[in-house]
N, C-alpha and C positions, 0 to 999 in steps of 0.2 A: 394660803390662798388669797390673792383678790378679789375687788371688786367687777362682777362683770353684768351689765347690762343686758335683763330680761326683759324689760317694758318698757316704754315711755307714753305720758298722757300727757297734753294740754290745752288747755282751756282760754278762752278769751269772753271778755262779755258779750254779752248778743247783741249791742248796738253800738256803730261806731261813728263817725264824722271822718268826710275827708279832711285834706288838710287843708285846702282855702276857706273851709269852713268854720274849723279850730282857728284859724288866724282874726280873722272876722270877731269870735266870739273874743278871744283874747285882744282885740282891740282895745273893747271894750273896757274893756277892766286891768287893758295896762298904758292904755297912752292916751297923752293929753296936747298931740296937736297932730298933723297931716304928715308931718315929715317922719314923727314917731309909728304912722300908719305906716306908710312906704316902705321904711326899713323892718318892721317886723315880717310883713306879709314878704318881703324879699329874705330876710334869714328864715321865714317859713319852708321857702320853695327850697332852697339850698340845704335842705333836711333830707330832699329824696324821698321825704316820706309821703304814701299816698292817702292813707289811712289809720287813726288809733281808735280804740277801746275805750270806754270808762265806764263804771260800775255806775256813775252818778248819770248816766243816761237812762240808765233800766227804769228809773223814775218818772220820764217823760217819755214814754217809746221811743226814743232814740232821738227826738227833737231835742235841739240845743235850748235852753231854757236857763234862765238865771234860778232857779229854786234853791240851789246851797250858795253855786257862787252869782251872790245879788249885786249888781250894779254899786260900783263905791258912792257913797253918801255923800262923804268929805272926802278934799284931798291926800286927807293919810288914812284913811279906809284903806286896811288889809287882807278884808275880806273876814271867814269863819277864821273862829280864834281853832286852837288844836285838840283841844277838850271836841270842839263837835266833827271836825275833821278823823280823831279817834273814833268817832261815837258810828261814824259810816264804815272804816276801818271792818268795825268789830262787827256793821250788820252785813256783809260782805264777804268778807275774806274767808269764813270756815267755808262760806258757801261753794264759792270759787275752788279752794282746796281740793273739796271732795270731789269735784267733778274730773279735775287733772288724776287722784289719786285713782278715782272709778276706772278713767281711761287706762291710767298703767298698770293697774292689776289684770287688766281685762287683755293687753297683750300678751301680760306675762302670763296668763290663764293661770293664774295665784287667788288663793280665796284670803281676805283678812283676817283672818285667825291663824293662816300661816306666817304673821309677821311676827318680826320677832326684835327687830329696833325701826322706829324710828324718827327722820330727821326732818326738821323743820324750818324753813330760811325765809324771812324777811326783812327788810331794811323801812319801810312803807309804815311801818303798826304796831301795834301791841296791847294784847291785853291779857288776861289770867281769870278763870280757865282760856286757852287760846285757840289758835289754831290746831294743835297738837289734840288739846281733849275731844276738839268738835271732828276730827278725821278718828281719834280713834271709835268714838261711839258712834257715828257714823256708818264706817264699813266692819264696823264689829270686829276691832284687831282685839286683841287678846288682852287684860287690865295690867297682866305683867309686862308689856312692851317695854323697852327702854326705850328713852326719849332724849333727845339732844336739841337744842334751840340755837341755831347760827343768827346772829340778827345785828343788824348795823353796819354790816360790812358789804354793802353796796352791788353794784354789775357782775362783779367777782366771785360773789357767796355759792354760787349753784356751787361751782369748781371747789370749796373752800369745805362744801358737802360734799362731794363724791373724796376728798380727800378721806375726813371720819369716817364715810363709807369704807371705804379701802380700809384703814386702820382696822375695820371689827371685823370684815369677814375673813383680816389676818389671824384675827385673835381667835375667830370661831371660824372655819369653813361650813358652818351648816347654818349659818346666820343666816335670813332674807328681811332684807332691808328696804325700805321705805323712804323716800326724799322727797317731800314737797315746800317746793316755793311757790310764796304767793306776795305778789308785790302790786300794791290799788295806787302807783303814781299818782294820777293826774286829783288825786285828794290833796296831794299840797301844790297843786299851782297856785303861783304867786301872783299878788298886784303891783301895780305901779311900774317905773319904766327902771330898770336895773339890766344894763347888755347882759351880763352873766344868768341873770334869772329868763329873760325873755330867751332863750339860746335852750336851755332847762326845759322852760314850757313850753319850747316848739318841737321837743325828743320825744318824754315821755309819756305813756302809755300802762294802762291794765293788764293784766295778765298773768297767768298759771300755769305750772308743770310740775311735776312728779315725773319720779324714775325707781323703778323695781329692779333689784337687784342681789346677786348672790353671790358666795365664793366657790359655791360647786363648779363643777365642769358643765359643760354646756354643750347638746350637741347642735346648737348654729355654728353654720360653715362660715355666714360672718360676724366674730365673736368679738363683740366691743367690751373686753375685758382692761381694767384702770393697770399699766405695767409702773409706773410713776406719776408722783405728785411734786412740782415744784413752785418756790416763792421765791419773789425777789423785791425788795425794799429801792426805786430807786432813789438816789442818794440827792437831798435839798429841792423834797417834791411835796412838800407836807399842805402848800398850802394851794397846790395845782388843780385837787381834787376832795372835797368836804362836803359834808352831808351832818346838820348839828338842826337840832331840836330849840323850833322859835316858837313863838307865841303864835304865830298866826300860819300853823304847819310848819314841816321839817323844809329847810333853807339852805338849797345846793350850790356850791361854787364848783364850776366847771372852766378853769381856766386857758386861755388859747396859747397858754404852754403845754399841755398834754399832748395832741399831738407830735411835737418838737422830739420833748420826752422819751416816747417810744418810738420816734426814728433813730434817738441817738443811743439807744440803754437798751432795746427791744433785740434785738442780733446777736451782740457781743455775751449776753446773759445766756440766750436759748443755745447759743452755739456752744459753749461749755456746760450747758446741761444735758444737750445731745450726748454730746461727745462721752458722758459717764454712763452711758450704754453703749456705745460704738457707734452711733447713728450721727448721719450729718441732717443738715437740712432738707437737701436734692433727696433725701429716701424717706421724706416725710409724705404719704399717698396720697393723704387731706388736709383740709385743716377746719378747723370751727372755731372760728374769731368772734368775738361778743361785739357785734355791731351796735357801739354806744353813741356813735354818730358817723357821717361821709367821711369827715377828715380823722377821726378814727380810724378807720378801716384802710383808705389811702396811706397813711402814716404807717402802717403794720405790712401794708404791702411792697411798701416803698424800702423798708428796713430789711423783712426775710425774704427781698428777692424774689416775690412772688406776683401774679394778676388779677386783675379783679377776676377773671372766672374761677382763680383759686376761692374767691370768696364770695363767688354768686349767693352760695345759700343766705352765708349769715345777710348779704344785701337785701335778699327777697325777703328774710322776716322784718328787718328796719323797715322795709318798703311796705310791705302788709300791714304789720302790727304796730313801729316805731319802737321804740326803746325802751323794754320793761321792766329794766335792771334785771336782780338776777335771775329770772325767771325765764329773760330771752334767751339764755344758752339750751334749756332744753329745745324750745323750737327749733335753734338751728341743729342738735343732736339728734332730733327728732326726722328731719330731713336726712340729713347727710345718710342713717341707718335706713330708711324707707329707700334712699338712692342706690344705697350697696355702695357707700362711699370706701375710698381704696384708703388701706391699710398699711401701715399704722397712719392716727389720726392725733395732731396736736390739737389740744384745746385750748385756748388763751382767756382771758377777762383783767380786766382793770379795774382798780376799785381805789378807793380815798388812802393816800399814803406818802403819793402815786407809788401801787403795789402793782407784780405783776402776778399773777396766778396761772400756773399749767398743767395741766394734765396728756398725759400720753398713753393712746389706748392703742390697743394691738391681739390680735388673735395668741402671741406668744412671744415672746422677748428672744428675740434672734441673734440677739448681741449682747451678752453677758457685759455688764460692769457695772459700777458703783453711781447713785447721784449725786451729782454736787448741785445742793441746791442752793 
């Protein structure tokens, strides 16, 4: 048996900024003349985004406030080193977790004691005991849970979990599984004036999801049950997409090669991984693209022949929420299932490698054959 989707929860913080707002603040504390104003608050707006999240608001009612990140002193002031950037991390994130995990047990009407793995995905944090002990004693899962910790593998990880998921409710069909990501971005915005970094801190955003799940049968008529998991490596992309551990927070390269990337590599992969089911693209019903930014999503549409209303949803979480690494694929999962989105459903994400990650969900595999992943 696989994995099939009983719930989903997610969470955002309770105070957010628009985004002429966030630019404004980000001014501050990345540029040091009028022209460096101009062109942020302009790659601001070419985000789409209206609105983000951050847990570092809860602190001031939702007013924009320098309290963590304080006006730079000196010229190479980088703001909180990662020791205290961790230190919010860890007073946060269990928090955040349990309210996503609260939400998908409570669709799946599953009590915590019924769980019986599991999985944990952040790229944002870390600490020990983690997010894993503070969900389990929390909603009272069971002390024998098995546990898995996905972490560092960026946009991509939600997918990278429902993979593991799938793997154990093959192994056990009476398994019910547990998946929460929780990813507090905007703890590593960056200072000073860096295109690649300013591009970073004009995406990301806070935010939580969980997903309950099992390998029984299920009697929903729309059954978003996992029929495939695939990956793809593309080839002299290593240095397109990075996320590595600095002194003063974690330090993302988001190259204006990505894009390019998955116009040229994004097609020719999915189209012979369809194809070891018998399925082409044209019989794909939906789709949930990990809206990692506009020309992201443009570039995905432009490749599989698709439009933006194919990808309204994941648009409207960038547009709501902004880009929460992987955290953002349940919102848009979360949608598409609330829409009664049409069957079967690719799922995509991108992550540091340039990797691609997919999942294909479906009531029932209609076409027998093999993956080539």
């Amino acid at each position: 048996m696989s994995f099939q989707i009983t719930g989903i929860g997610t969470q955002a913080p309770s105070y957010s900024l628009d985004q002429a707002e966030t630019a404004r603040v980000a001014s501050r504390l990345c540029c040091t003349s009028d022209e460096q104003e101009r062109l942020l608050s302009v790659l601001s707006r070419r985000t789409r985004i209206k609105r983000r999240s951050s847990v570092l608001l809860e602190e001031s009612g939702g007013v924009a406030t320098h309290d963590f990140f304080r006006l730079p002193g000196t010229s190479d002031d980088r703001g909180p080193g990662t020791k205290d950037r961790m230190g919010k991390f860890e007073e946060y994130a269990g928090k955040m977790g349990l309210e996503a995990c609260r939400k998908a047990l409570r669709a799946a009407q599953l009590t915590g004691d019924r769980v019986t793995h599991l999985i944990t995905v952040s790229c944002t944090g870390f600490y020990a005991p983690g997010i894993d002990y503070e969900v389990i004693t929390g909603l009272g899962l069971p002390p024998s849970v098995e546990r898995t910790q996905i972490g560092f593998m960026g946009c991509q990880a939600a997918l990278n979990a429902l993979r593991v998921a799938s793997s154990l409710c093959g192994a056990n069909g009476n398994a019910q599984v547990l998946i929460c990501s929780v990813e507090l971005c905007s703890l590593h915005f960056q200072y000073g004036w860096d295109p690649d970094r300013i591009v970073s801190n004009s995406l990301f955003a806070d935010g939580a999801g969980a997903i309950v799940g099992t390998g029984g049968s299920g009697d929903n008529s729309n059954c978003w049950r996992i029929l495939a998991n695939g990956s793809y490596l593309v080839p002299d992309s290593a240095d397109a997409m990075t996320w590595k551990i600095g002194d003063h927070g974690f330090d993302m390269t988001l190259s204006a090669r990505v894009p390019d990337l998955i116009d040229r590599h994004l097609a020719d992969w999915l189209d012979q991984w369809l194809a070891g089911f018998g399925l082409t693209r044209s019989e794909i019903g939906s789709w949930a693209i990990h809206p990692g930014g506009p020309r992201i999503l443009v570039a995905a549409e432009r490749a599989l022949g698709i439009t933006s209303g194919d990808t309204q949803v994941s648009r409207n979480v960038l547009t709501n929420f902004g880009n929460m690494s992987s955290a953002t694929m349940f919102f848009v999962l979360e949608e598409l299932i609330r829409k009664e989105a049409r069957l079967p459903c690719v799922a995509l994400g991108f992550g540091p490698g340039l990797t691609i990650e997919a999942v294909l969900f479906g009531e029932e595999m209609s076409k027998q054959g093999t993956a080539r992943d």
